[in-house]
C-alpha positions in Angstrom: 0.0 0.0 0.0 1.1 3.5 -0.7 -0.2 6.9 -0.1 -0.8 7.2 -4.6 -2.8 4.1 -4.5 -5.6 5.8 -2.1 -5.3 9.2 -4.3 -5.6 7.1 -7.8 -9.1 5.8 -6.4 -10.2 9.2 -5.9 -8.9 10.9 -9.7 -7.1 13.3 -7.5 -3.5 11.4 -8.5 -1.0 13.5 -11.0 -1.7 10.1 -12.8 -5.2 8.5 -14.2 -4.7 4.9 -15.6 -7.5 4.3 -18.0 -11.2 2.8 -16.6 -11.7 0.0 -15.3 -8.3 -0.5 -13.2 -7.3 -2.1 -10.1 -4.8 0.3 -7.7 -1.2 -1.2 -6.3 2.0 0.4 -7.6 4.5 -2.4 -6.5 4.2 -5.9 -5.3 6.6 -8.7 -4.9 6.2 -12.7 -5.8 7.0 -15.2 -8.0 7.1 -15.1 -11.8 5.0 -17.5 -13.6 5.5 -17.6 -17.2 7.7 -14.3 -19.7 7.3 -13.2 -22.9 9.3 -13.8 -25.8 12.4 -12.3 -25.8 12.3 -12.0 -21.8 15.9 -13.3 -20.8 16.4 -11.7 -17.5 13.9 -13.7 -15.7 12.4 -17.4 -15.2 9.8 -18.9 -14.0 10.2 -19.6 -10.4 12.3 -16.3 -10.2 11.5 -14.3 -6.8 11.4 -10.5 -7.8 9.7 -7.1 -7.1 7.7 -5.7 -9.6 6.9 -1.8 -10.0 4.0 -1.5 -12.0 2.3 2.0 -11.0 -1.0 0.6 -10.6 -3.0 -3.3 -11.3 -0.7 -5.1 -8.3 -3.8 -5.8 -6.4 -4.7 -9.3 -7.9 -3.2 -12.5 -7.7 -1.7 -12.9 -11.2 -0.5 -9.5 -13.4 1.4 -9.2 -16.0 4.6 -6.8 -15.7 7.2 -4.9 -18.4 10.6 -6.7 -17.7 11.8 -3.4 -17.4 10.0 -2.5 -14.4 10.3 -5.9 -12.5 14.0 -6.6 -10.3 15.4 -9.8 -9.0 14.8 -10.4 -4.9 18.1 -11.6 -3.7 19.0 -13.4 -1.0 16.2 -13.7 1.9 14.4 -11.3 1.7 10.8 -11.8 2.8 7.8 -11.1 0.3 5.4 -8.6 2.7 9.4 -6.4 2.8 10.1 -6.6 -0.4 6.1 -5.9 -1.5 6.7 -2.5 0.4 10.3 -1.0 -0.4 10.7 0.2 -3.6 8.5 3.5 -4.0 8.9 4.5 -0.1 12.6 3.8 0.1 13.0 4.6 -3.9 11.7 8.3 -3.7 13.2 9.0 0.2 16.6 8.2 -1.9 15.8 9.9 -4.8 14.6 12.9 -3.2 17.4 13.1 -0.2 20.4 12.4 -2.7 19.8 14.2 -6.1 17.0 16.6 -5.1 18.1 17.5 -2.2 21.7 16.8 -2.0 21.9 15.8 1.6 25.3 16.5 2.8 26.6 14.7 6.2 25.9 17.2 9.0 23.3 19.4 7.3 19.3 19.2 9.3 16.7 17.5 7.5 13.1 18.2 8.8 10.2 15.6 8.6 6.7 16.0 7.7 4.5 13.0 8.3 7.9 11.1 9.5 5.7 7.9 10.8 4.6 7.3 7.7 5.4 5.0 4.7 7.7 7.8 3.1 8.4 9.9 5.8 9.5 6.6 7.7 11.9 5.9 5.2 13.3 9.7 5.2 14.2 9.6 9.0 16.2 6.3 8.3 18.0 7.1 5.1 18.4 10.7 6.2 20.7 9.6 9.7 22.5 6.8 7.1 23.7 10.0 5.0 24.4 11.2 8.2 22.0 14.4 8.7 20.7 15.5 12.4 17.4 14.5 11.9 13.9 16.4 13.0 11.0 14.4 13.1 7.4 16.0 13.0 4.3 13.9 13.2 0.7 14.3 14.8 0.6 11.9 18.0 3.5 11.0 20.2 3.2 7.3 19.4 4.4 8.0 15.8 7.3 9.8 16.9 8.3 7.1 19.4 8.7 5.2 16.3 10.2 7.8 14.4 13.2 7.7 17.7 13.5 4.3 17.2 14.6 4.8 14.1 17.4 7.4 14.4 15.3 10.8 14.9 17.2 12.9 17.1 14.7 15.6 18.0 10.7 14.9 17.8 8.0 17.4 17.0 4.4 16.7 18.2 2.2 19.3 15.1 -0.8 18.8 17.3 -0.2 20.4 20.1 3.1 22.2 19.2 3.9 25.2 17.5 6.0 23.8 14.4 7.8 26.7 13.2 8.8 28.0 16.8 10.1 24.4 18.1 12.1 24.3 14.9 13.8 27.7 15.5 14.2 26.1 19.1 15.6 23.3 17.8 18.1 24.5 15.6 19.2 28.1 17.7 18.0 30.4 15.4 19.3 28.3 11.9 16.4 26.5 10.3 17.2 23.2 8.7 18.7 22.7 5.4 16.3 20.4 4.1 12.5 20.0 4.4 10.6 16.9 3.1 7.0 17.3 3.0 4.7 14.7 1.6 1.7 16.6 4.1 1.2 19.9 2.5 -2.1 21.4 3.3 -1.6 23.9 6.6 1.3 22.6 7.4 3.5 23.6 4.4 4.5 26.9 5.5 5.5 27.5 8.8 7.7 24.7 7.6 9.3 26.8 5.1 8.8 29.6 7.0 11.5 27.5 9.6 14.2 26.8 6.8 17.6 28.0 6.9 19.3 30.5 4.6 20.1 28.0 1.1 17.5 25.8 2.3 15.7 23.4 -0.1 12.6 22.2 0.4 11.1 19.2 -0.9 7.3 18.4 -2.4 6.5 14.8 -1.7 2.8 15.1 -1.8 -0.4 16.2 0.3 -1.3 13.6 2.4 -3.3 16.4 4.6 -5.5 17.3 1.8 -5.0 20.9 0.3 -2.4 21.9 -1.7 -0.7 24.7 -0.3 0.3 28.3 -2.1 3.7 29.5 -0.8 3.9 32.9 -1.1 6.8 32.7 -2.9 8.7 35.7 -1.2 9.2 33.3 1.0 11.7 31.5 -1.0 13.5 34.8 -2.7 14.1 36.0 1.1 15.4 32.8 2.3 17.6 32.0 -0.8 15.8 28.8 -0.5 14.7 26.1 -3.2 11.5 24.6 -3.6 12.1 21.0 -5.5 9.5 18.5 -6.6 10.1 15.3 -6.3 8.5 12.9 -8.9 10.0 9.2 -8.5 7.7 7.5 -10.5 8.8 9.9 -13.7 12.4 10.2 -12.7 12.6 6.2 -13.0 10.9 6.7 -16.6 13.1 9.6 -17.3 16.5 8.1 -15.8 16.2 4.4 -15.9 20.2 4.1 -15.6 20.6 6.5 -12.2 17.3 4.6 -10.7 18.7 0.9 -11.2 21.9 2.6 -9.2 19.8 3.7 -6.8 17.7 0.4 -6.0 21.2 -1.6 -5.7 22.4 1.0 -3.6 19.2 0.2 -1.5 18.7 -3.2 -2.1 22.5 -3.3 -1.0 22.0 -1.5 2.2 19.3 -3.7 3.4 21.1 -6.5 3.5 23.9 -4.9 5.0 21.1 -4.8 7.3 21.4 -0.8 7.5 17.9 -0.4 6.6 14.8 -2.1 8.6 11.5 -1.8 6.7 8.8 -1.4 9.0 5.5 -3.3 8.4 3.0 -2.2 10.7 0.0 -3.9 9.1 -0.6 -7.1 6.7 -4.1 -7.5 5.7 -5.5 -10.3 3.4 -6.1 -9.3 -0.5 -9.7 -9.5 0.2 -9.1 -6.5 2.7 -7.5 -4.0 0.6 -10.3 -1.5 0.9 -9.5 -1.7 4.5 -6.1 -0.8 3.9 -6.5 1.8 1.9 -8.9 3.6 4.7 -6.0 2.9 7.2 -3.8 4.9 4.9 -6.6 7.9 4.3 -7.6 8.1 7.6 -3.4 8.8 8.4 -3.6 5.5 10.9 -0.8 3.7 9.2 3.0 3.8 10.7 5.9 2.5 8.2 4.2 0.6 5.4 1.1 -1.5 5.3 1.0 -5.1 3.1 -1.6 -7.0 1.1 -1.1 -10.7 1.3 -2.6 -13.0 -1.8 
């Protein structure tokens, strides 16, 4: 499950697949049969498949290009999950943003699928890291996985703890896949060269900068697109996965499931996601 899936049902995605269509971007399992000309796979072959939307059935048909080999042991609910939370975290943090090691790196919605992934990936490239969320059980799991400072948006003030937090500074980098009210006092918190990042808007509205904002703070405002960057760069995103892929079984990186629901459920899983319930990701079993 990812946050796109539960925007696609609703037309309010950047992308509409054609009528009728079944939602799930990415799913992992076993290949049954390939085309002609297919040599990279078998059948029997374990892999992860990024399709955009259609993964939730039992049996779909994938473009080679878009499918990649599970190695070793990894488990299938992981593996169903990590490619478009950890692929556009990665994406946005290292060529968006540019993440250098010591730099802050604020995050919006951190207990979520992507926002999860951002805390972890952004103390790996070695940022402090500032996690905002709306309850303090989603930023007790945000500390267990590196934040070093935690901001509660629900009953804090989120641009005044940030200048708290950081003396004065700002951070360097925002991620935001929230938007709606909560966009800018986050910018208006971001240090001189900043660069903020649009995920997505997960609260609802999208916000309107005013974009003096930006010119006074000689800050950036970046989008961040995965699913057309891996279109549009095929060659950086297969470095990125193995990058990834390699990291997790260096064991650096530790996917958290926080719900796995049976196919026949997924209706249920997409309210968990809508209703912002779900921590780290949430899995569909077939």
């Amino acid at each position: 499950m990812n946050f796109p899936d539960a925007l696609i049902i609703q037309n309010l995605y950047q992308f509409k697949p054609p009528l009728p269509f079944s939602p799930g971007g990415e799913a992992a399992g076993i290949v049954d049969a390939v085309g002609d000309g297919v040599t990279a796979f078998k059948p029997g072959d374990r892999v992860i498949a990024m399709i955009g939307n259609g993964a939730f059935r039992e049996q779909f048909v994938a473009d080679q290009t878009r499918v990649l080999p599970m190695v070793g042991d990894m488990p299938f609910d992981v593996a169903a999950g990590f490619t478009m939370t950890y692929g556009t975290s990665h994406h946005a943090l290292k060529q968006r943003a540019r993440l250098q090691a010591g730099e802050t790196l604020l995050v919006l919605g951190a207990a979520g699928g992507v926002g999860l992934t951002a805390v972890e990936l952004g103390k790996l490239m070695g940022a402090k890291v500032i996690a905002a969320a709306s309850s303090d059980d989603k930023l007790a799991l945000c500390k267990s996985y590196g934040a070093d400072e935690v901001i509660n948006y629900s009953t804090e003030d989120l641009k005044d703890r940030v200048k708290a937090l950081t003396g004065g500074k700002g951070v360097d980098v925002i991620y935001d896949p929230v938007g709606d009210k909560y966009a800018e006092p986050a910018f208006r918190s971001i240090a001189w060269n900043g660069r903020y990042l649009v995920i997505g808007f997960a609260a609802g509205e999208i916000p309107k900068l005013p974009l003096n904002l930006p010119l006074i703070k000689g800050a950036s405002i970046v989008g961040v697109f995965w699913g057309a960057f891996t279109a549009h760069e095929p060659a950086l995103h297969e470095a990125n996965m193995q990058e990834l892929l390699g990291w997790y079984h260096e064991g650096r990186l530790k996917p958290h499931v926080s719900a796995r629901l049976p196919l026949a459920e997924g209706a249920k899983a997409i309210r968990l996601l809508m209703d912002r319930k779900a921590m780290g990701k949430v899995i569909l079993t077939a």
